[in-house]
C-alpha positions as CSV (number, residue, x, y, z in Angstrom):
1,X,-152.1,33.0,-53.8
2,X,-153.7,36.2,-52.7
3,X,-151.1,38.1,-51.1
4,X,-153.5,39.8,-48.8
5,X,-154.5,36.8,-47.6
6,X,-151.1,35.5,-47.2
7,X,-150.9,38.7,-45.0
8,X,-154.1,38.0,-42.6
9,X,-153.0,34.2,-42.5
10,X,-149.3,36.0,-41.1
11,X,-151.0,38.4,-39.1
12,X,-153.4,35.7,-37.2
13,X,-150.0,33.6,-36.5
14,X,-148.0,36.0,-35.1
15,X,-150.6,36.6,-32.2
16,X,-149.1,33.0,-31.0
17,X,-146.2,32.5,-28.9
18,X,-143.1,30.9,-30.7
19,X,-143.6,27.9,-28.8
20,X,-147.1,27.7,-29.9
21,X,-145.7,28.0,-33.8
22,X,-142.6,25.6,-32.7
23,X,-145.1,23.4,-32.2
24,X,-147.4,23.8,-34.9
25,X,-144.4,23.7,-37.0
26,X,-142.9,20.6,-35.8
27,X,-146.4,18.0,-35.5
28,X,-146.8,19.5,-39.4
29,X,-150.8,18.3,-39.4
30,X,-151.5,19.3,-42.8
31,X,-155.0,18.8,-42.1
32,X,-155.7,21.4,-39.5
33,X,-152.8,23.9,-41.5
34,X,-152.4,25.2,-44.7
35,X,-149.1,25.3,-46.7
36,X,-149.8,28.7,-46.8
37,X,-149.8,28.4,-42.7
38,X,-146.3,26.3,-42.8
39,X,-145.2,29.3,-44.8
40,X,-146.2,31.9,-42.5
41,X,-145.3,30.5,-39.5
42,X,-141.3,29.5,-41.1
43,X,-141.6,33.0,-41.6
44,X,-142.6,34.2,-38.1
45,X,-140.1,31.6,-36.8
46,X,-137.1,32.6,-38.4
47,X,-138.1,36.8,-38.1
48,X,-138.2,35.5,-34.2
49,X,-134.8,34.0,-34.2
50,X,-136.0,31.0,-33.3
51,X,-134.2,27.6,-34.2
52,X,-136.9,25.6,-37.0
53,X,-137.0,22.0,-35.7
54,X,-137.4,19.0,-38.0
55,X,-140.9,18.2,-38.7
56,X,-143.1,15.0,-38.4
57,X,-143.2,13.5,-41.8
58,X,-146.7,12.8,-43.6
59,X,-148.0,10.7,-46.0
60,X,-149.6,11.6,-49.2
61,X,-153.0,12.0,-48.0
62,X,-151.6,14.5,-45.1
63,X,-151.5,11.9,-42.0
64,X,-149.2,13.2,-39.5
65,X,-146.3,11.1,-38.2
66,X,-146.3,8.8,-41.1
67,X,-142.8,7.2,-40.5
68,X,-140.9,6.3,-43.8
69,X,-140.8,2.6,-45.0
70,X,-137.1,1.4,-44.5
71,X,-135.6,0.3,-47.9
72,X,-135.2,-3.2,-49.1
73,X,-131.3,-4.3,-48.8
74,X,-130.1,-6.2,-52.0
75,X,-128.1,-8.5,-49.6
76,X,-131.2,-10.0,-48.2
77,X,-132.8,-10.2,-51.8
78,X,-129.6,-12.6,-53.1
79,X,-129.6,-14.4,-49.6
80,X,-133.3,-15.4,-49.7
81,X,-132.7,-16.5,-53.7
82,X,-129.7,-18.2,-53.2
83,X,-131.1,-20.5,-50.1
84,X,-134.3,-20.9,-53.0
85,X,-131.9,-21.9,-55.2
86,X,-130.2,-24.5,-52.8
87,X,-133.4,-26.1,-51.7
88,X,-134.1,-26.3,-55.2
89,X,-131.2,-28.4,-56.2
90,X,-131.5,-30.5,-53.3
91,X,-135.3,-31.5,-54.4
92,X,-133.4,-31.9,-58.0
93,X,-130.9,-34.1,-57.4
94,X,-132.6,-35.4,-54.7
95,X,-133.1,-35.5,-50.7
96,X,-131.0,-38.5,-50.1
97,X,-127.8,-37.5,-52.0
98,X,-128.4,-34.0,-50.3
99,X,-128.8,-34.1,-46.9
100,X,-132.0,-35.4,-46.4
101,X,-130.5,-37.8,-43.9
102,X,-129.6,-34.6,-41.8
103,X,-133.2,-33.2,-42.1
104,X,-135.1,-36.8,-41.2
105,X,-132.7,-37.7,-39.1
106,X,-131.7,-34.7,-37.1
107,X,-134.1,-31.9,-37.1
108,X,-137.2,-34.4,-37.9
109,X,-137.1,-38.1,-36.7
110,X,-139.3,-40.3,-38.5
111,X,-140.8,-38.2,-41.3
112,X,-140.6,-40.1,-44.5
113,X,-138.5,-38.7,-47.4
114,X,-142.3,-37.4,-49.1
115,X,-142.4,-35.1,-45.8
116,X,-138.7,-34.1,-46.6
117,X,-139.7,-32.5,-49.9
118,X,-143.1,-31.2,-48.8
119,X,-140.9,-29.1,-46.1
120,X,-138.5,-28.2,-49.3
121,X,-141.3,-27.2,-51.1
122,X,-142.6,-24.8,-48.7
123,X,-138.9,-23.1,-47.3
124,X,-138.6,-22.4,-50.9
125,X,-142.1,-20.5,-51.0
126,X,-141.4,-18.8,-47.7
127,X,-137.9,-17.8,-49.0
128,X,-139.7,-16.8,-52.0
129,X,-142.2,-14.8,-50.6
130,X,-139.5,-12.8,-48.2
131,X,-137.2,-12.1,-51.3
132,X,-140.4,-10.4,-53.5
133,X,-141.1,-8.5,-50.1
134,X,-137.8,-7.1,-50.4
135,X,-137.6,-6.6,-53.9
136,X,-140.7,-4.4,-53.6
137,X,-138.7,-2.1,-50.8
138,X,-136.1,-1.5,-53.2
């Protein structure tokens, strides 16, 4: 970069007050600022004493107060395939030696044992879907 406009970029800067850079600084709209700005003004900032607070964080197209994704936790990957992998034996070997009873009886009176493996069927695709979901965040 062109050092004297890395000067007149300074220059322009230092006209503001520190909480005027403080907060330039700290909303980090890479939009409306330059790096060479950010640079200027961490300058300014620590020639002023001033403490440099944490900035928003942005996204790769420069949108301000872009919060990070959370990461995926393996835990809930093996949880979400291991109750797949129960359902699944359960259709295997079969509702009735599996608990079926429990889920027609219990949780869902009257539904024939069809019903029982079309609900299987689709815990093991929700359970499915969540686990890909977290495997993605990883």
């Amino acid at each position: 970069m062109n050092s004297d406009l890395a000067e007149q970029i300074k220059d322009n800067l230092s006209k503001k007050t520190t909480e005027e850079l403080l907060s330039i600084w700290a909303e980090n709209d890479r939009t409306e600022w330059s790096e060479e700005a950010f640079a200027a003004i961490h300058v300014l900032l620590t020639d002023r004493g001033a403490a440099i607070p944490s900035q928003k964080n942005i996204d790769a197209n420069g949108a301000k107060g872009v919060a990070p994704e959370k990461k995926g936790s393996i835990f809930a990957v093996i949880i979400y395939f291991a109750l797949v992998a129960m359902i699944l034996i359960m259709l295997i070997i079969g509702w009735d030696k599996a608990g079926s009873e429990l889920l027609a009886l219990k949780v869902l009176p009257n539904v024939p044992l069809f019903s029982s493996r079309v609900f299987g069927i689709l815990l093991i695709v929700i359970f499915t879907y969540y686990g890909i979901r977290e495997i993605k965040k990883l």
